[in-house]
C-alpha positions in Angstrom: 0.0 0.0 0.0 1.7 3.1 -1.3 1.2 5.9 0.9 2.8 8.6 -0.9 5.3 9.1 -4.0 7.3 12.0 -5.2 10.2 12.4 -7.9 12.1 12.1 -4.3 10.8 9.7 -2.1 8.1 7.1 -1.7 6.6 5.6 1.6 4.7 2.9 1.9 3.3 -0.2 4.7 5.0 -3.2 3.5 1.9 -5.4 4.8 4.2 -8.6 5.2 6.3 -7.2 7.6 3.8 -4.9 9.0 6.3 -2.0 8.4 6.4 1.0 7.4 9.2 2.2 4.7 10.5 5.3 3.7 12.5 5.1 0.7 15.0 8.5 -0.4 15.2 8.3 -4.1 17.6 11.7 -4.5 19.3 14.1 -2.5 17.0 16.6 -0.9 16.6 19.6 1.2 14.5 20.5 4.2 11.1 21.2 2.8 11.0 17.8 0.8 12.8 16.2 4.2 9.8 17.3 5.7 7.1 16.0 3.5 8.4 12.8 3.4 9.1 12.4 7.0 5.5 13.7 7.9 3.8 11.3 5.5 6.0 8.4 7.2 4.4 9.7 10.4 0.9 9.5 9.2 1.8 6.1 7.5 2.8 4.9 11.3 0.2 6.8 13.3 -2.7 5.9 11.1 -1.5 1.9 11.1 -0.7 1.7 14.6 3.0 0.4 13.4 6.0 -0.2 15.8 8.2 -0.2 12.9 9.7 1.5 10.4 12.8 1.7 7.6 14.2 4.4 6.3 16.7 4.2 3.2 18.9 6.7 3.0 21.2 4.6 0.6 19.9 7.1 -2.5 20.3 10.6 -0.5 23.0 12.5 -0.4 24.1 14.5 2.8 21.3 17.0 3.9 21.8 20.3 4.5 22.6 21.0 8.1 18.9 22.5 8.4 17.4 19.7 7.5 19.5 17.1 9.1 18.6 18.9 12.8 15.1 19.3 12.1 15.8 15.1 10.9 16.7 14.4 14.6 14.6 16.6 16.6 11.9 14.7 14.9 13.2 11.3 15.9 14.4 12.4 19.6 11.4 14.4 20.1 9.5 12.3 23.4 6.9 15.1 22.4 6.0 13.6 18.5 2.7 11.2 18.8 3.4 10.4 15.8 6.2 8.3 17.0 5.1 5.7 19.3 7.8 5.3 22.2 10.0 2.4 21.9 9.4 2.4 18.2 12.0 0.6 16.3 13.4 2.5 13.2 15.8 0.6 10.9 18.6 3.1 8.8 19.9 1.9 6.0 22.3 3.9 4.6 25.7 3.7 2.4 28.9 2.4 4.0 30.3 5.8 2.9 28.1 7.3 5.5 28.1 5.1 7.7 31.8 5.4 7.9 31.5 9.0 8.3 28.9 8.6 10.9 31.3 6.0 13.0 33.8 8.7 12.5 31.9 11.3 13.8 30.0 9.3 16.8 33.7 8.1 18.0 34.9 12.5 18.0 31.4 13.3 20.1 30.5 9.8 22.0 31.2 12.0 25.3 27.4 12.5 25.4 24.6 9.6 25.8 21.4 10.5 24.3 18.4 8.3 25.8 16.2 8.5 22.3 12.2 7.1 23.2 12.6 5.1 20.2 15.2 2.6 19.2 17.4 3.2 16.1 19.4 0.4 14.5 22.3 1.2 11.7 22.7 -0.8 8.3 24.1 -0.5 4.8 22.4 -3.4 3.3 18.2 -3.4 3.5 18.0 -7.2 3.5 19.9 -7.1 6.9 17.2 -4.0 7.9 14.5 -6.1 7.3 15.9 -9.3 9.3 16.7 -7.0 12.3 13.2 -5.9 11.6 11.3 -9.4 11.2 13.4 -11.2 14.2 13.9 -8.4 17.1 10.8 -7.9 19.4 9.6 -4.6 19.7 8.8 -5.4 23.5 10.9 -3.6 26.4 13.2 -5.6 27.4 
């Protein structure tokens, strides 16, 4: 069931896996980070869902605007949108992913304690399986 789809993104509930799935298809800036995000939301609020993928693999790096208004989003306790304890997969390219290892090991003196729980990948099939297998139950 295809939610929404844009020259840029396209999110949809993959009914299988009971998840919802944001897929980047360029590089974007805030407004378009925005829409897409906001019709993920809807997607999860209006499905109930505990889970969610985001593919970041296709998007370049946002601008710094957007990538802060990105993670207020996702840290914000305040979002119903986001059901706490929800688990958001993050698939990404290992170029980034690099970068982001880089970056985490310069600033890890800082422990965020997010309400949902974000998982890293490079690969979607591994997403998915992380997805599928991990309960979405406090543990």
């Amino acid at each position: 069931m295809v939610q929404a789809e844009t020259d840029s993104f396209k999110v949809w509930l993959d009914t299988s896996l009971n998840v919802a799935m944001l897929k980047w298809k360029k590089d974007i800036g805030l407004e378009v980070c925005q829409q897409g995000m906001n019709e993920l939301f809807k997607l999860i609020s209006a499905e109930k869902l505990e889970k969610c993928l985001i593919n970041t693999s296709s998007r370049g790096a946002l601008s710094m605007e957007a990538e802060e208004w990105e993670l207020s989003i996702l840290q914000s306790e305040a979002n119903p949108a986001v059901p706490q304890g929800m688990q958001v997969a993050l698939v990404m390219s290992e170029e980034r992913y690099q970068q982001m290892i880089h970056d985490y090991s310069l600033n890890k003196v800082c422990k965020i304690n997010l309400p949902i729980h974000i998982h890293y990948f490079t690969q979607v099939e591994e997403a998915i399986d992380w997805l599928e297998h991990e309960s979405t139950m406090p543990s």
